[in-house]
C-alpha positions in Angstrom: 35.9 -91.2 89.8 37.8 -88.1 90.6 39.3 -86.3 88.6 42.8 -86.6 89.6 42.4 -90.7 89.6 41.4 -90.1 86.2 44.1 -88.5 85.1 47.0 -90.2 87.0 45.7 -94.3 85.9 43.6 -94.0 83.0 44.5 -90.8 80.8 47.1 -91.6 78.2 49.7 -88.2 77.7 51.5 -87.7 74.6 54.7 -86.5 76.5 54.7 -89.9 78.3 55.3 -91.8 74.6 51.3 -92.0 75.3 51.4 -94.2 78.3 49.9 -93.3 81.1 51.6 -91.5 84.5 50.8 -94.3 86.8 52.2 -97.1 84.2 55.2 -94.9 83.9 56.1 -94.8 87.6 55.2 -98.1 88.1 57.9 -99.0 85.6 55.5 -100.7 82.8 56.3 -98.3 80.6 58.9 -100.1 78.4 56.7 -103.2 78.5 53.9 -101.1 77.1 56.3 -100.0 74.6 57.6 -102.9 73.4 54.2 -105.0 72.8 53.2 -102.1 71.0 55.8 -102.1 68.7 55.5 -105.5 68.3 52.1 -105.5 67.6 52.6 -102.9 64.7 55.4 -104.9 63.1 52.8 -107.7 62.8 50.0 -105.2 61.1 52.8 -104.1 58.7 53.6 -107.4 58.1 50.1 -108.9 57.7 49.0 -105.6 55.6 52.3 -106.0 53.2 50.8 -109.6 52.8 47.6 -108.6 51.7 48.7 -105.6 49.4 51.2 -108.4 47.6 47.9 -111.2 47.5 46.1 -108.2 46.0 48.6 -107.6 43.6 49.4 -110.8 42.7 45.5 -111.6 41.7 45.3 -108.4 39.2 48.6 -109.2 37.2 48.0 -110.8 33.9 51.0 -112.7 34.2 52.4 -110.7 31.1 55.0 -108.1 31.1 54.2 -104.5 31.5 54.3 -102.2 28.6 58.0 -100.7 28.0 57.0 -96.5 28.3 56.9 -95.1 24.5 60.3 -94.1 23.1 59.1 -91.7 21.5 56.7 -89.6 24.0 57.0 -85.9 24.7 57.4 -86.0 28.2 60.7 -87.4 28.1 63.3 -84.8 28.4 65.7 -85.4 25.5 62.3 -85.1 23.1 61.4 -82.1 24.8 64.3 -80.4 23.6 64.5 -81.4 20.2 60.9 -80.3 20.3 62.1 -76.8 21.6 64.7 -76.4 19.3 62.3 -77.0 16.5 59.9 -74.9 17.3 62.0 -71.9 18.3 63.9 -72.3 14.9 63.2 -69.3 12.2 60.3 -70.1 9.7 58.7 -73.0 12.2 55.4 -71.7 12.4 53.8 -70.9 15.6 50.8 -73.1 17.7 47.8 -72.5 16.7 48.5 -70.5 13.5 46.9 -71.1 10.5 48.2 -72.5 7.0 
């Protein structure tokens, strides 16, 4: 195979939405698009499926936990946390009694 043959009917170019020249300019181009497009809304489809069977089969069937009211990672504790230890006579981390 030459080639030119090559790259004209069986070379895929990225400029060309991947197709290839000669489907192009024989005007199979938006066909070509089309099944592709629907054959990645099926995949998304089917893979959503299986994600949600996978999830469904590792819940306990129980609520989640509610996050802790009280954790320091929360933003309002943070600050009260600040405030507290940037007061005069808190003692610093790490420092002995």
């Amino acid at each position: 195979m030459s080639s030119i043959v090559f790259y004209i009917s069986h070379r895929f170019h990225e400029s060309l939405a991947d197709l290839k020249p000669a489907d192009v300019y024989h005007n199979r181009g938006a066909k070509i698009l089309k099944m592709r497009e629907e054959i990645m809304k099926k995949a998304f489809r089917k893979r959503r499926l299986q994600h949600q069977t996978a999830a469904d089969k590792t819940r306990t069937g129980t609520d989640p936990e509610p996050p802790l009211q009280n954790s320091f990672n929360s933003p309002e504790n943070y600050d009260d946390w600040h405030k507290r230890s940037a007061s005069p006579g808190s003692q610093e981390m790490g420092a002995s009694e």
